[in-house]
NULODREN-172846 format. One record per residue (C-alpha): residue in three letters; x, y, z. Coordinates in steps of 0.001 Angstrom, whole numbers, plus 500000, padded with zeros to 6 digits. Each point is the difference from the previous one (the first is absolute). Layout:
N
AlaXYZ
...
end
This chain:
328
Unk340589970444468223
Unk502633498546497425
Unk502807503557500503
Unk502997498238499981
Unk499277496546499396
Unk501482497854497695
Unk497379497875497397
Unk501160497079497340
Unk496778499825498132
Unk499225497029497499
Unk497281501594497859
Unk498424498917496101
Unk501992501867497166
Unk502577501034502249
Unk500481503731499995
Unk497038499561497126
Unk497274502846501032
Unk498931498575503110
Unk503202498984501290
Unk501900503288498749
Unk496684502029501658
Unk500285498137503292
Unk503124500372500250
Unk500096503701499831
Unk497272500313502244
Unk501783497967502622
Unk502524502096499539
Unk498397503325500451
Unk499263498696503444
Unk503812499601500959
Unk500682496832499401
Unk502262497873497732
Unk498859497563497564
Unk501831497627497932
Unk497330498012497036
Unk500117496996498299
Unk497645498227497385
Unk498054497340502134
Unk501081497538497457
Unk503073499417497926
Unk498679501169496296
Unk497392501868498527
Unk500229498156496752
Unk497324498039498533
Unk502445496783500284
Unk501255501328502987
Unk496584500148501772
Unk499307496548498707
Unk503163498463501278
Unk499486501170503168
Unk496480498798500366
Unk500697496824499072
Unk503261499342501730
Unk497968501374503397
Unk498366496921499799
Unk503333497677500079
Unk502378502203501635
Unk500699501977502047
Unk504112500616498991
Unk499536502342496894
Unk498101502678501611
Unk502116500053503138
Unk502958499816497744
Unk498346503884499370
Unk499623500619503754
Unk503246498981501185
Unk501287502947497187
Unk498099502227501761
Unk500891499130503545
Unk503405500184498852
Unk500058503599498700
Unk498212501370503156
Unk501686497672502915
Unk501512503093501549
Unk496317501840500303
Unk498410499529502909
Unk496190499948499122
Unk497171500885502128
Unk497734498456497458
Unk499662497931497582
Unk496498500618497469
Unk499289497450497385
Unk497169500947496954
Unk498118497344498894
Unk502722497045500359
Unk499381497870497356
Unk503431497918499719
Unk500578500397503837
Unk500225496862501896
Unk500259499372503647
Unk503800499175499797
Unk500358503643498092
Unk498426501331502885
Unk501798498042502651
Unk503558500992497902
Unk499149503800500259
Unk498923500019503546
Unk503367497957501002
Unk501462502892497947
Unk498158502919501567
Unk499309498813503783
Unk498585503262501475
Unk497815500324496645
Unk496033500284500345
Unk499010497857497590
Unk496563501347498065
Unk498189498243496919
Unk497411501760497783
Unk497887497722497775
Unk499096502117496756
Unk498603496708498317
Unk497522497711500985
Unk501620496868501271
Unk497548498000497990
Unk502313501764496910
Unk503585499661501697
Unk500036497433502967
Unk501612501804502689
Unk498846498111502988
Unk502762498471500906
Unk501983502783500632
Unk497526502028502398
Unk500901498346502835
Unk503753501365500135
Unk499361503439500030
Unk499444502437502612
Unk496779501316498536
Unk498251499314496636
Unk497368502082498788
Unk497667499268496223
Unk497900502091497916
Unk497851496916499899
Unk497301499925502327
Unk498992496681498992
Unk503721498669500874
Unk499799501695503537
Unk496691498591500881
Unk502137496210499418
Unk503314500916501690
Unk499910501117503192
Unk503654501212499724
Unk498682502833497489
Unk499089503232500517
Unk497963501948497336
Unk500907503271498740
Unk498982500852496260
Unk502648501534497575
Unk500524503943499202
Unk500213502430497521
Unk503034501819499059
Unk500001504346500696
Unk500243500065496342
Unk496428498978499791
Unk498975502376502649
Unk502007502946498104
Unk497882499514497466
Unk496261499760501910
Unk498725503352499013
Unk500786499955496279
Unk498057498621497180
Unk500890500531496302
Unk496858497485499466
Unk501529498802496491
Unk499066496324500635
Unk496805498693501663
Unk501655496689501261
Unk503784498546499824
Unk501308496454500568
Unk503615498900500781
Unk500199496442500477
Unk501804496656499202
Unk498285497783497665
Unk498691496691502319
Unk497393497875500923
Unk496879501036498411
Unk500844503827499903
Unk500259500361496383
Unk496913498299499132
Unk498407502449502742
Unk501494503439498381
Unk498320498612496970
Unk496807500011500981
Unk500503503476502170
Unk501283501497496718
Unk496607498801498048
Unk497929501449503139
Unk502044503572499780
Unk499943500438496477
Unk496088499513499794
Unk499788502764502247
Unk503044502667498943
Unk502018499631502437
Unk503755499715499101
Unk502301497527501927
Unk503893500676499652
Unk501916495992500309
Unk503319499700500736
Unk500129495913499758
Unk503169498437501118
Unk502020496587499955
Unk503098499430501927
Unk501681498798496767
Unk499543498288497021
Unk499906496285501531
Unk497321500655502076
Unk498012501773497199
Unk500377496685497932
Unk499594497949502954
Unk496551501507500225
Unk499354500224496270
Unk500457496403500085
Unk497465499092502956
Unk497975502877499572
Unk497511500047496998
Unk499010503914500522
Unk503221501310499882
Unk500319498849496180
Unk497740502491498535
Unk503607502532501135
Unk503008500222498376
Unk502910500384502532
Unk500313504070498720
Unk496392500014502303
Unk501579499305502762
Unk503189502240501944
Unk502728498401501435
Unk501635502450502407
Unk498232501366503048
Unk499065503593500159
Unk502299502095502277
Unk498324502006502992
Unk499790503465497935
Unk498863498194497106
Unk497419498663502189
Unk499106502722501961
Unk499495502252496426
Unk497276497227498940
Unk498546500455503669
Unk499606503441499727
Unk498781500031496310
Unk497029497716501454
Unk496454499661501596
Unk500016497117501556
Unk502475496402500465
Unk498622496605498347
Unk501341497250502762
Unk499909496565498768
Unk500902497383502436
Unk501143496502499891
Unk496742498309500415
Unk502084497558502932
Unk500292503037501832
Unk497683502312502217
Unk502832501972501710
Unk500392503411498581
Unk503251501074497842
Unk501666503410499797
Unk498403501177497430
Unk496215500654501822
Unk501928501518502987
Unk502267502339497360
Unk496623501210498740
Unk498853501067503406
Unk503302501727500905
Unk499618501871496312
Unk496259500486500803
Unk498817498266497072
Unk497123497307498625
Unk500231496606500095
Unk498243497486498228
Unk501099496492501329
Unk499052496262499145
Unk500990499531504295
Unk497029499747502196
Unk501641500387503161
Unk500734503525499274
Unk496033500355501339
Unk501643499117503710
Unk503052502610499719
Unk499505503460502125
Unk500301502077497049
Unk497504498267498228
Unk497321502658498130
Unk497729498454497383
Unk500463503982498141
Unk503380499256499589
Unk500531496607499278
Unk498158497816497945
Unk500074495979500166
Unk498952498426497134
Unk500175496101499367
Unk502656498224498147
Unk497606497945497806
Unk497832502598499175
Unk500452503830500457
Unk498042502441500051
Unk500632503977500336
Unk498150502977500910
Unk500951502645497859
Unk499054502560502759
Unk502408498426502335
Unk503310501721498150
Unk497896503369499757
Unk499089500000503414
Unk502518501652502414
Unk502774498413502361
Unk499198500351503561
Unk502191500333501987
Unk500800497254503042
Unk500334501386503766
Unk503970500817500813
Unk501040497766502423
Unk498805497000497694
Unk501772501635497039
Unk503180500495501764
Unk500133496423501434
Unk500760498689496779
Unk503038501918499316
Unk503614499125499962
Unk500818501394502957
Unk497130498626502038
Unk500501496596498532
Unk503728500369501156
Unk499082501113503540
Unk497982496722500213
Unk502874497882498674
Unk502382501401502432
Unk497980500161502850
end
């Protein structure tokens, strides 16, 4: 399907993990694939400047895009796939598809649009798809299709080292903190042992939150990490654990990448997200929901064992299937 086609991809991070790992996956298929961050920075004041000036202007982030369409004016693209999108605007759409003419233009919506405001830009691509059902039940222009796990996770599905009964990776927003809390209380009554990996995209925003957020004062900054975990760090916590703890922002039902990495590493899940009750892979014996304000855990559930979910639905949320409904 993409052999010898030629891709400009706009995806978070850049060639970060995802972008690096859909990139080379793209490229096992035959194609060639040039990747760019979806947004100017990745700094803390970086990301802040460009949310804010999104809402005055449009001329600093296509500033960005006309540097790109200059470096790759002599490619003729047969498509065009923007990640999320959250600086785009409809003139940085309408500059790339001046740019690249005989481009299919195709959006992907990793974040609820209630979080980043992408509406506007739906319209001026060729096809748009969102992990957010909610989103594609209010735009007719959207198509749902849930995100994926990376093979990493699925290299892993048949080993268990068992170290840790439950493992969170998460920023530190909304109500989440207050939430591990009271899991931690609930886990320690019963012996079960939680590894934390906290994080804050910088110190600002850690102070920013120590200043609005009375919670996060019982913690010295030392509680908290501020770098991200790479993929092999990651996938050595994985491995070295029972089951996933999935905390979501309580403004959003849509489910993130880390309940679908858990299925694709054939792990538990315990998750604050209802709507995980409506997914296809859905099996009360391996995953648990508990409820933000008040949680409460069956010991028996992490002793129990992981069963296993039919093929076809496991192997729909891979990279590669998730890529052959992009492209198609």
């Amino acid at each position: 399907m993409l052999k010898n086609k030629k891709i400009l991809l706009f995806v978070p991070g850049g060639e970060g993990i995802y972008g690096f790992e859909i990139k080379k996956k793209i490229q096992s298929q035959g194609a060639y694939v040039n990747v760019y961050n979806e947004r100017p920075s990745t700094t803390v004041l970086g990301k802040i400047f460009t949310r804010v000036s999104k809402n005055i202007s449009d001329i600093p982030f296509n500033y960005y895009i006309n540097k790109v369409i200059a470096e790759n004016i002599e490619i003729q693209y047969d498509y065009v796939l923007v990640i999320r999108a959250e600086a785009f605007h409809p003139s940085s759409v309408k500059a790339l598809r001046k740019a690249f003419p005989l481009a299919k233009f195709i959006l992907y919506l990793w974040d609820s649009i209630v979080n980043t405001d992408t509406s506007t830009i739906i319209p001026y691509f060729d096809k748009a798809l969102s992990y957010d059902i909610c989103d594609v039940n209010e735009n007719q222009l959207l198509s749902y299709r849930p995100t994926f796990y990376l093979d990493q996770y699925k290299n892993i599905a048949d080993k268990y080292y068992n170290e840790f009964d439950l493992f969170f990776f998460g920023t530190i927003h909304s109500d989440r903190l207050e939430v591990l809390d009271k899991i931690n209380l609930q886990l320690h009554k019963q012996g079960l042992v939680l590894y934390s990996y906290m994080y804050f995209p910088g110190r600002i925003m850690y102070y920013k939150k120590y200043i609005n957020d009375k919670n996060i004062r019982k913690y010295s900054l030392s509680k908290f990490q501020l770098t991200l975990l790479n993929l092999d760090q990651t996938i050595n916590i994985v491995l070295r654990s029972k089951a996933s703890l999935d905390i979501q922002h309580p403004a959003q039902s849509a489910l993130t990448l880390r309940p679908i990495e858990m299925l694709g590493s054939k792990r538990k899940l315990v998750t604050t997200n209802q709507s995980i009750k409506s997914y296809d892979f859905y099996n009360e014996q391996n995953i648990l929901v508990i409820d933000r304000n008040n949680p409460v855990f069956d010991k028996e559930f992490f002793s129990v064992p992981y069963r296993p979910v039919p093929v076809d639905v496991y192997n729909k949320y891979s990279l590669q299937s998730w890529l052959s409904d992009v492209f198609s």
